[in-house]
PyMOL Python script that loads the backbone (N, CA, C, O; Angstrom):
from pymol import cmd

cmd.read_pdbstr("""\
ATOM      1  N   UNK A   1     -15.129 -74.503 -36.308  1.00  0.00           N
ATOM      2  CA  UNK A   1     -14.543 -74.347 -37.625  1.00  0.00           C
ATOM      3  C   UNK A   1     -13.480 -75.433 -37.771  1.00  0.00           C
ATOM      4  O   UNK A   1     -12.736 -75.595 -36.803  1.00  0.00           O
ATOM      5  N   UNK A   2     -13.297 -76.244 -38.912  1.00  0.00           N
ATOM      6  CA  UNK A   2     -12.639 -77.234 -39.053  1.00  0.00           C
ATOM      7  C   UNK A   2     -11.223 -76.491 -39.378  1.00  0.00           C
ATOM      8  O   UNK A   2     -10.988 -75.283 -39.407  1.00  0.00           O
ATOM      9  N   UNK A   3     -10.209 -77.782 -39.651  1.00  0.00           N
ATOM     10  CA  UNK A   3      -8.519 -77.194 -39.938  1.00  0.00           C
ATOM     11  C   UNK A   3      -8.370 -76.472 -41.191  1.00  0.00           C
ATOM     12  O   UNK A   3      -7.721 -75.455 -41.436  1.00  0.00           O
ATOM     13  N   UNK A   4      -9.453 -77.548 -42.296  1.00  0.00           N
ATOM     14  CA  UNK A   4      -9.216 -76.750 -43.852  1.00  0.00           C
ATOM     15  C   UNK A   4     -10.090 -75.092 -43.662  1.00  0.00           C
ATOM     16  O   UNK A   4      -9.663 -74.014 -44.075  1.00  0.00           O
ATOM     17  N   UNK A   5     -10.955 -75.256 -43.167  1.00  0.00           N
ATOM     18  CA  UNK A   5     -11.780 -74.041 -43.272  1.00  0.00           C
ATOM     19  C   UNK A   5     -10.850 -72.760 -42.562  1.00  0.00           C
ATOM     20  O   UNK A   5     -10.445 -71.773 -43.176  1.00  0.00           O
ATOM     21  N   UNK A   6     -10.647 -73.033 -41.218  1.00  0.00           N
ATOM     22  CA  UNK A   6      -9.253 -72.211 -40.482  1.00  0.00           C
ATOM     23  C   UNK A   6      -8.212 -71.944 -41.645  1.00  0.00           C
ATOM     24  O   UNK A   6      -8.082 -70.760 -41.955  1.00  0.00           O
ATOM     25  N   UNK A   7      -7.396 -72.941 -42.383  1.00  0.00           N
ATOM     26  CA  UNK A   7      -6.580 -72.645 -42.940  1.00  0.00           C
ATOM     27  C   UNK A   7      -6.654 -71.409 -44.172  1.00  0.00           C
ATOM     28  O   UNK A   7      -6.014 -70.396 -44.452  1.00  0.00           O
ATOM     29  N   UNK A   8      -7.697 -72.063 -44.647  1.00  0.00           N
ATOM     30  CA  UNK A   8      -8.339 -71.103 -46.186  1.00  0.00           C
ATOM     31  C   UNK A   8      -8.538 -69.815 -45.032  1.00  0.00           C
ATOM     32  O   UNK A   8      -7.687 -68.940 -44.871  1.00  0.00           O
ATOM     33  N   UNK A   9      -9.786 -69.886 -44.304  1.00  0.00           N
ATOM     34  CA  UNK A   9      -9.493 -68.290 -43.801  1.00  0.00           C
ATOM     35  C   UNK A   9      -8.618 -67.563 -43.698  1.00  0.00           C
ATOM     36  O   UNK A   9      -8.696 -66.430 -44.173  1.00  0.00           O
ATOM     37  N   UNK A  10      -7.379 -68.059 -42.960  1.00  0.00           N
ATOM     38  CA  UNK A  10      -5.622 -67.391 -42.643  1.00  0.00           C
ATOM     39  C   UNK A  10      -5.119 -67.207 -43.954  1.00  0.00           C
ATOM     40  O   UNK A  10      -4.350 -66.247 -43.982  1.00  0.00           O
ATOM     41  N   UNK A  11      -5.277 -67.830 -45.182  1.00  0.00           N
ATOM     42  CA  UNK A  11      -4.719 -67.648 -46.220  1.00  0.00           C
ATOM     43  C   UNK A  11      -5.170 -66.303 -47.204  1.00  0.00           C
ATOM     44  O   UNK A  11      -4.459 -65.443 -47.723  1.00  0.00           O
ATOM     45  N   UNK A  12      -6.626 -66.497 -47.229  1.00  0.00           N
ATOM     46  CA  UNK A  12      -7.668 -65.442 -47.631  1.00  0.00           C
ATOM     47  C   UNK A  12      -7.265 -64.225 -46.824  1.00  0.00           C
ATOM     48  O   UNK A  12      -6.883 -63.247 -47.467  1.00  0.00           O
ATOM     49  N   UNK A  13      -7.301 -64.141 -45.297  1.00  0.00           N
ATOM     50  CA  UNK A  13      -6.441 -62.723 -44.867  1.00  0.00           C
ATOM     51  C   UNK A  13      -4.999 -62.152 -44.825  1.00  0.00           C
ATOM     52  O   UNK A  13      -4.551 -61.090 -44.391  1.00  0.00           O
ATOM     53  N   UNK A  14      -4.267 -63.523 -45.596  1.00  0.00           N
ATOM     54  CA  UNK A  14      -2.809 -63.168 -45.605  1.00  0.00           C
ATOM     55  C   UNK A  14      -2.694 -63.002 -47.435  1.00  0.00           C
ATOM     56  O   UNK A  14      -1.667 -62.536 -47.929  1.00  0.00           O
ATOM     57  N   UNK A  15      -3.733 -63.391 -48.204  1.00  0.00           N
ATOM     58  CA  UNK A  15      -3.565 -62.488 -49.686  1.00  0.00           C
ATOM     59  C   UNK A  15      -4.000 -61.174 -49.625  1.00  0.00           C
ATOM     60  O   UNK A  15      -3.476 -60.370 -50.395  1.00  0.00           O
ATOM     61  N   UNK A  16      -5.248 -60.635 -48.508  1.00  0.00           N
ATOM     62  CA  UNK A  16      -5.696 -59.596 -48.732  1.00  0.00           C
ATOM     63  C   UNK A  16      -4.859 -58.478 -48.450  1.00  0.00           C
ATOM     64  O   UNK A  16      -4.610 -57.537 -49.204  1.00  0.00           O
ATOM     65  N   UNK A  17      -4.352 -58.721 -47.009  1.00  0.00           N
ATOM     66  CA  UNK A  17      -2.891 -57.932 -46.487  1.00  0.00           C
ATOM     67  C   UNK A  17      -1.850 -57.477 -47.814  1.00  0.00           C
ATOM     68  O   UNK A  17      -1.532 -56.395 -48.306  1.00  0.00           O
ATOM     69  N   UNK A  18      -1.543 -58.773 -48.071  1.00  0.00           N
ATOM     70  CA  UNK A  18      -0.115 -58.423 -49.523  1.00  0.00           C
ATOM     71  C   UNK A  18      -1.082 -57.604 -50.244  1.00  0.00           C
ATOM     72  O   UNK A  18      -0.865 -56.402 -50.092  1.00  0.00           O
ATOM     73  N   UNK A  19      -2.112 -57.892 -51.004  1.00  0.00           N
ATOM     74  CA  UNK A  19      -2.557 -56.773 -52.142  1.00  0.00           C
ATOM     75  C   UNK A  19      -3.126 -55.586 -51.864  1.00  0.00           C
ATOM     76  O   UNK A  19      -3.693 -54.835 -52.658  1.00  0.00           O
ATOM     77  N   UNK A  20      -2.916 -55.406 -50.426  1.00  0.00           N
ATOM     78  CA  UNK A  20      -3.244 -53.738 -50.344  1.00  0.00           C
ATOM     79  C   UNK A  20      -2.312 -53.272 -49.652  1.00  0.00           C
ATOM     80  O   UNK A  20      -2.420 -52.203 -49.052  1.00  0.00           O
ATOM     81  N   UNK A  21      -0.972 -54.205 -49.628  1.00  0.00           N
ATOM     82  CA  UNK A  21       0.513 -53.489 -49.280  1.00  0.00           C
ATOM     83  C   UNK A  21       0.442 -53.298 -51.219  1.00  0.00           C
ATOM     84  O   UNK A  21       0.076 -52.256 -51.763  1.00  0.00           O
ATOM     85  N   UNK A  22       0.666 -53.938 -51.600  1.00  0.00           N
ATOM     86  CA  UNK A  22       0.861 -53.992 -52.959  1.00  0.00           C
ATOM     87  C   UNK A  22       0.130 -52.728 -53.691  1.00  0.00           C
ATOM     88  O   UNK A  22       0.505 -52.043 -54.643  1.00  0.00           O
ATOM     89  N   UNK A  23      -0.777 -52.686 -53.079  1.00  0.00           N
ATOM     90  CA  UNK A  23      -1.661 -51.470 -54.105  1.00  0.00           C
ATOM     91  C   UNK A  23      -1.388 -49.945 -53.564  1.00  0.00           C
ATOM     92  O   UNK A  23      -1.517 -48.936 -54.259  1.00  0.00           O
ATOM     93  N   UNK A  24      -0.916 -49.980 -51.946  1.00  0.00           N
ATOM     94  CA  UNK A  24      -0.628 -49.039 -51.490  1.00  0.00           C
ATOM     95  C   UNK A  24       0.646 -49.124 -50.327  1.00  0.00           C
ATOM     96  O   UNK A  24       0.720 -49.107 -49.098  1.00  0.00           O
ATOM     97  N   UNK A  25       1.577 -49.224 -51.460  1.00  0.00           N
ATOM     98  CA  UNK A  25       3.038 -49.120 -50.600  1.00  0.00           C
ATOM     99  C   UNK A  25       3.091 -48.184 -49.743  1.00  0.00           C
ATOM    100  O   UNK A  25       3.243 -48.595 -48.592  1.00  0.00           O
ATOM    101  N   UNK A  26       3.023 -47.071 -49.865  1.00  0.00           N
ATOM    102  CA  UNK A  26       3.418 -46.244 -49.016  1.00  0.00           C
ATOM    103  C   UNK A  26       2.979 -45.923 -47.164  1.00  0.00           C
ATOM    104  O   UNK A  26       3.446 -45.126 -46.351  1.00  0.00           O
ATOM    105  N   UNK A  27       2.187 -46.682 -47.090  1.00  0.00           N
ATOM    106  CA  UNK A  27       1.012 -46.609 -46.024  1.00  0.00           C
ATOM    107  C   UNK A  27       1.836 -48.138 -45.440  1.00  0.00           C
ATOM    108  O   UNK A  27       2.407 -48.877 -46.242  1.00  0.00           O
ATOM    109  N   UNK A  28       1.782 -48.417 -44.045  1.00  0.00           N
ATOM    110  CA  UNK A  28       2.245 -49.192 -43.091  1.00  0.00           C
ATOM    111  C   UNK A  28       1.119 -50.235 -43.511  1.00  0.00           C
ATOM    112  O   UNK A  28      -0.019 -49.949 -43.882  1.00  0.00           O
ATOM    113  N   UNK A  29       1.567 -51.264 -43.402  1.00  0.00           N
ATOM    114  CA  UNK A  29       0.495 -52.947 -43.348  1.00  0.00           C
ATOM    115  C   UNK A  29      -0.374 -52.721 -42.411  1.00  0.00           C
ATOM    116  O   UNK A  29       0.085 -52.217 -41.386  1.00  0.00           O
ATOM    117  N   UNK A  30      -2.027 -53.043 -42.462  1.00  0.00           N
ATOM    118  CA  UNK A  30      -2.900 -53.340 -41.483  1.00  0.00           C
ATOM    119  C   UNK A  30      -2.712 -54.229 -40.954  1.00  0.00           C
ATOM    120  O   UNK A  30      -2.123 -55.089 -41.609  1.00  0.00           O
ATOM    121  N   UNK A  31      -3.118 -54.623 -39.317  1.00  0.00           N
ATOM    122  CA  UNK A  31      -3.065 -55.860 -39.043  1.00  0.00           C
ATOM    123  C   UNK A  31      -4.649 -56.884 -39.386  1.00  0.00           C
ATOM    124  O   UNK A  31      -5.832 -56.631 -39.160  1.00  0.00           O
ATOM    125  N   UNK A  32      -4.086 -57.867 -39.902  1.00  0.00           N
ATOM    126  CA  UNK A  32      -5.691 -58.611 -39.946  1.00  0.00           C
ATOM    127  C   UNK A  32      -5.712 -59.463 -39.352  1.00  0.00           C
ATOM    128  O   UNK A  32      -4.761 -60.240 -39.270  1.00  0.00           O
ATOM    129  N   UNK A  33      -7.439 -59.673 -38.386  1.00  0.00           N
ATOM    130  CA  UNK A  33      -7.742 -60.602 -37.246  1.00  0.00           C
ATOM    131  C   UNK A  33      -8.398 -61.725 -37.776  1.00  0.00           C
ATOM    132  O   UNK A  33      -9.122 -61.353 -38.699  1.00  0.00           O
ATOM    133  N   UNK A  34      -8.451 -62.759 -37.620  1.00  0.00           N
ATOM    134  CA  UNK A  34      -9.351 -64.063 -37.816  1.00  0.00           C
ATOM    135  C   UNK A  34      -9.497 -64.405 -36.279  1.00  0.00           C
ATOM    136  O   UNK A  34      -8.651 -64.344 -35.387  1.00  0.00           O
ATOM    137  N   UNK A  35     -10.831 -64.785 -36.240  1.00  0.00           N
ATOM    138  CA  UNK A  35     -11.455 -64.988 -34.486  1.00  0.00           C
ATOM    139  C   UNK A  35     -11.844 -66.528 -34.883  1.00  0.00           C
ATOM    140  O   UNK A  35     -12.642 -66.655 -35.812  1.00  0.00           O
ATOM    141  N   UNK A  36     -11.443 -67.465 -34.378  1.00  0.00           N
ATOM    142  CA  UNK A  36     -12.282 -68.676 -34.318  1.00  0.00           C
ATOM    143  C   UNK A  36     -13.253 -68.921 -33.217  1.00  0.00           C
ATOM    144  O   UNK A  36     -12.792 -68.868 -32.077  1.00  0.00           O
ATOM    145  N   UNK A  37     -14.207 -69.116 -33.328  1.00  0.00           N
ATOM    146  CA  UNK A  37     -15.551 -69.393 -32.775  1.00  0.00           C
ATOM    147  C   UNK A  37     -15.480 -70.949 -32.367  1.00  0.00           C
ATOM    148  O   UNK A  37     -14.823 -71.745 -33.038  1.00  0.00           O
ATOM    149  N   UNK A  38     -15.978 -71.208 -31.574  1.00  0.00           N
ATOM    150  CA  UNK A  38     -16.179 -72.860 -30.575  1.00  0.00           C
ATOM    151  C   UNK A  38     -17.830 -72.853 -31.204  1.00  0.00           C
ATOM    152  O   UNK A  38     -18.480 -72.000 -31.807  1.00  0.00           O
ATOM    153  N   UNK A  39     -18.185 -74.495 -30.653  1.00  0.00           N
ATOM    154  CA  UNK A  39     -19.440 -74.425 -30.545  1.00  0.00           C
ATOM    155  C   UNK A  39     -20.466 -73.734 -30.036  1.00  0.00           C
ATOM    156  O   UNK A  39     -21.580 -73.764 -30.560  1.00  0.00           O
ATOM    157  N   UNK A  40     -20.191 -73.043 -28.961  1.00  0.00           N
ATOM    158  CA  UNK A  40     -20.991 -72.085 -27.848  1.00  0.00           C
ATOM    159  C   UNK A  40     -20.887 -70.691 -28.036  1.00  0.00           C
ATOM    160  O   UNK A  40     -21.408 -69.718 -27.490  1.00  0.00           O
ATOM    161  N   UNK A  41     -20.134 -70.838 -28.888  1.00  0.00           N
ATOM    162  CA  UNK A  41     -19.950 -69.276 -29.246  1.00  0.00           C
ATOM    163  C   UNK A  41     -18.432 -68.746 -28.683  1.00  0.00           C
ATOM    164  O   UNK A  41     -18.191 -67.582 -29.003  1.00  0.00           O
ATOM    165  N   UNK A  42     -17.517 -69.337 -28.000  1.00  0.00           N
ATOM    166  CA  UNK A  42     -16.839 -68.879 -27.078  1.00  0.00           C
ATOM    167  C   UNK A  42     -15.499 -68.495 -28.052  1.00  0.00           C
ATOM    168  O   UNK A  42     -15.732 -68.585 -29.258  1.00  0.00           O
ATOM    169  N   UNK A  43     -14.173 -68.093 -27.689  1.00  0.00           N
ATOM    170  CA  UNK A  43     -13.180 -67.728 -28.418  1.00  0.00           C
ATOM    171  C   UNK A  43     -11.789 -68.370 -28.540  1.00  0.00           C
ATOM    172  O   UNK A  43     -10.773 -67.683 -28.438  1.00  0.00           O
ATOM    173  N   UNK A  44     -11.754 -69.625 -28.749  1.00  0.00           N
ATOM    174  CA  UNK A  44     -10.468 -70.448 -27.949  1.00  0.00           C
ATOM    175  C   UNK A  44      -9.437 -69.908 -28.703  1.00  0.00           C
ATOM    176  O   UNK A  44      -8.332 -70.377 -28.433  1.00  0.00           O
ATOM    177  N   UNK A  45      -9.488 -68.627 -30.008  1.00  0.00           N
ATOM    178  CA  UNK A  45      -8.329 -68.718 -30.963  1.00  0.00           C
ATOM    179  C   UNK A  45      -8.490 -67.441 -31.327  1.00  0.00           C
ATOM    180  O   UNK A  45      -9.552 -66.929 -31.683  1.00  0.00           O
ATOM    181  N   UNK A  46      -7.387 -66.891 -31.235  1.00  0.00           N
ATOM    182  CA  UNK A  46      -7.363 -65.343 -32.382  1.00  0.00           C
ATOM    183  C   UNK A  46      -5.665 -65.442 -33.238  1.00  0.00           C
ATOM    184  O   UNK A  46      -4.503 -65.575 -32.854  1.00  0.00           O
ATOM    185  N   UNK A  47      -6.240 -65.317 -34.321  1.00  0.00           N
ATOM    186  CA  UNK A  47      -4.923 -65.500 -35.481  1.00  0.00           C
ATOM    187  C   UNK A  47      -4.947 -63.972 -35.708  1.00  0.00           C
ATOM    188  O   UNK A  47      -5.925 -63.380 -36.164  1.00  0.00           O
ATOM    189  N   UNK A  48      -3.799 -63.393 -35.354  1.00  0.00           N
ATOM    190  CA  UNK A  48      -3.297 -61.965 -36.193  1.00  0.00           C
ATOM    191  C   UNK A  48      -2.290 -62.081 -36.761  1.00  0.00           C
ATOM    192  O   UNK A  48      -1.254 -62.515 -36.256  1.00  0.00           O
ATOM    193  N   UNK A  49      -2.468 -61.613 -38.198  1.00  0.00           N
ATOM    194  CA  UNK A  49      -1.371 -61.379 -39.377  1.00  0.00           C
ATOM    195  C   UNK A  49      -0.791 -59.788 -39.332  1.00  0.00           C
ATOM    196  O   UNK A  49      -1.362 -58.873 -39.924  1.00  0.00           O
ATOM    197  N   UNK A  50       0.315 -59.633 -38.609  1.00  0.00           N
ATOM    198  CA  UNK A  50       0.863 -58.355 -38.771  1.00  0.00           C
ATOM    199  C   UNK A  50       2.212 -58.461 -38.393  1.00  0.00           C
ATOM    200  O   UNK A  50       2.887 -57.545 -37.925  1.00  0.00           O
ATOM    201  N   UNK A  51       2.612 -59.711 -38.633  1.00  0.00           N
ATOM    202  CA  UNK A  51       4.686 -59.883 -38.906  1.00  0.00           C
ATOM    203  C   UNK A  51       4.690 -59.334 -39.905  1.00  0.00           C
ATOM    204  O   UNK A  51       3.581 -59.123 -40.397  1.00  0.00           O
ATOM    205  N   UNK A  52       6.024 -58.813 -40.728  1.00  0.00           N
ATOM    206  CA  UNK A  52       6.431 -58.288 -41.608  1.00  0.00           C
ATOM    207  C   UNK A  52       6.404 -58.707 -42.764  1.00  0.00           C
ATOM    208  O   UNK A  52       6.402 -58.067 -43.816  1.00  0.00           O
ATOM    209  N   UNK A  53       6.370 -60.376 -42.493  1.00  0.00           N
ATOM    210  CA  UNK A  53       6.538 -61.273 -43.780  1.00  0.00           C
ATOM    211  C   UNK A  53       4.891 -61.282 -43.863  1.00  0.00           C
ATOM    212  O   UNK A  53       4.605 -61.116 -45.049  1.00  0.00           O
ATOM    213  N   UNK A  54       3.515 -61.432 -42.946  1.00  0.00           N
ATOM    214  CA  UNK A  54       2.618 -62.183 -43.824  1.00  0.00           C
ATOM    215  C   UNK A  54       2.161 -63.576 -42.963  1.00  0.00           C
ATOM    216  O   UNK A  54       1.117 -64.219 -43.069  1.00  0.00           O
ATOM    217  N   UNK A  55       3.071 -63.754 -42.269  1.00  0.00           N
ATOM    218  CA  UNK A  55       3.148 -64.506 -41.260  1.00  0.00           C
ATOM    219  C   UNK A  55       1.754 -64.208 -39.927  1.00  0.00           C
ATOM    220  O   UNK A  55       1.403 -63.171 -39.363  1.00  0.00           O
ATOM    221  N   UNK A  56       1.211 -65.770 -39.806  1.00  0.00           N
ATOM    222  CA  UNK A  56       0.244 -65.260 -38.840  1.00  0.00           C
ATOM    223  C   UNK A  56       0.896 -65.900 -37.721  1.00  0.00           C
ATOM    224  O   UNK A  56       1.664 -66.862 -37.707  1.00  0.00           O
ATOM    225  N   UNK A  57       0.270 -64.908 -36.427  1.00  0.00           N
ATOM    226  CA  UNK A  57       0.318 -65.334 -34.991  1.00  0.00           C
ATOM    227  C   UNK A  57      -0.911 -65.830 -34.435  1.00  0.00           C
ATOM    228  O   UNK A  57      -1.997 -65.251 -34.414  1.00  0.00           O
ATOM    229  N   UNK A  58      -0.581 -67.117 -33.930  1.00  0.00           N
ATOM    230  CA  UNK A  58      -1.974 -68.010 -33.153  1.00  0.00           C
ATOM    231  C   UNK A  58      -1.843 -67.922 -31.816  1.00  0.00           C
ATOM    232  O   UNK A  58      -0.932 -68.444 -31.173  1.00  0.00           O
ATOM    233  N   UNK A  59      -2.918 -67.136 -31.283  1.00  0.00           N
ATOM    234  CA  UNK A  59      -2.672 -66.833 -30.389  1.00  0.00           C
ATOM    235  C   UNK A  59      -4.176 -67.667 -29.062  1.00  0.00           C
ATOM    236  O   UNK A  59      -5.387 -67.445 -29.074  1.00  0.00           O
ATOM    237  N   UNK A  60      -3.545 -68.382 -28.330  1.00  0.00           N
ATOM    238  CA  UNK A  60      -5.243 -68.818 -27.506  1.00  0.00           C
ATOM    239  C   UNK A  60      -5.536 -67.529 -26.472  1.00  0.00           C
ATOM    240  O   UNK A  60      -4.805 -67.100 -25.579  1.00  0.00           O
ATOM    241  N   UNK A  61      -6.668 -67.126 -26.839  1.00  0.00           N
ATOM    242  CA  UNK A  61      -7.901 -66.411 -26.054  1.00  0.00           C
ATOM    243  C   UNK A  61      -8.273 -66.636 -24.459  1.00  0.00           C
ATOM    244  O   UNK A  61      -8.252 -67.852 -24.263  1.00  0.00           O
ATOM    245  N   UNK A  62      -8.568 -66.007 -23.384  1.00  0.00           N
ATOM    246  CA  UNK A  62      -8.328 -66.380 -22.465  1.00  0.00           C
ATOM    247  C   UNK A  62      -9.795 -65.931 -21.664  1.00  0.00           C
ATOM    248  O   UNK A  62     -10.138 -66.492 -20.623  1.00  0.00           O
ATOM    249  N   UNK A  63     -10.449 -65.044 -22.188  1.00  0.00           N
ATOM    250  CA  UNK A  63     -11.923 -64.578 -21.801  1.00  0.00           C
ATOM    251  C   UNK A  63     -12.935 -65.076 -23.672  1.00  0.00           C
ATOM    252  O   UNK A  63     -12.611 -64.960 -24.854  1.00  0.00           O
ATOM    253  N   UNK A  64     -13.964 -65.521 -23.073  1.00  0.00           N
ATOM    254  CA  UNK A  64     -14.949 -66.147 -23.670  1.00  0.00           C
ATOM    255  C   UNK A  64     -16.133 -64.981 -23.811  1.00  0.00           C
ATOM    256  O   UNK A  64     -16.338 -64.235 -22.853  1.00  0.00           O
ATOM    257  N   UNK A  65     -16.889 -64.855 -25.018  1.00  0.00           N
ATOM    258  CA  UNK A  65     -18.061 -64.272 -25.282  1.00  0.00           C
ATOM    259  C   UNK A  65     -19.464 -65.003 -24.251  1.00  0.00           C
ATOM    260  O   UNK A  65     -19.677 -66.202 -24.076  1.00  0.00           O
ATOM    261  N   UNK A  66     -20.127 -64.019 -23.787  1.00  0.00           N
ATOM    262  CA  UNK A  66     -21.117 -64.511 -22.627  1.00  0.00           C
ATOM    263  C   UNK A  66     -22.057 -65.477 -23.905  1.00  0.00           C
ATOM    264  O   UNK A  66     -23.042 -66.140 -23.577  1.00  0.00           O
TER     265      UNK A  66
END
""", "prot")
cmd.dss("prot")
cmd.show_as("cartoon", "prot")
cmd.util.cbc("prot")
cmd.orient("prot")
């Protein structure tokens, strides 16, 4: 997955987060995952959005899909 495509994804799960804090205040924020995929299938990246602000965490992966 390229940088723009990564980026738009993280953005697309950090509007979806706000509008269903937005639609349902009362209920705690979900966290949302974006998995980036390698050529082989493997996992070099997991982005989770569940700071307070909206803010994602990039996090590198350390076990790979067989």
């Amino acid at each position: 997955m390229g940088v723009k495509a990564t980026e738009t994804t993280i953005s697309w799960a950090q509007a979806r987060r706000k509008k269903k804090q937005q639609e349902q205040p009362q209920l705690p924020p979900r966290t949302r995952v974006v998995t980036i995929y390698g050529p082989r299938d493997e996992v070099p990246k997991d982005v989770r959005i569940d700071l307070p602000d909206g803010q994602p965490i990039d996090k590198g992966l350390e076990h790979q899909h067989p």
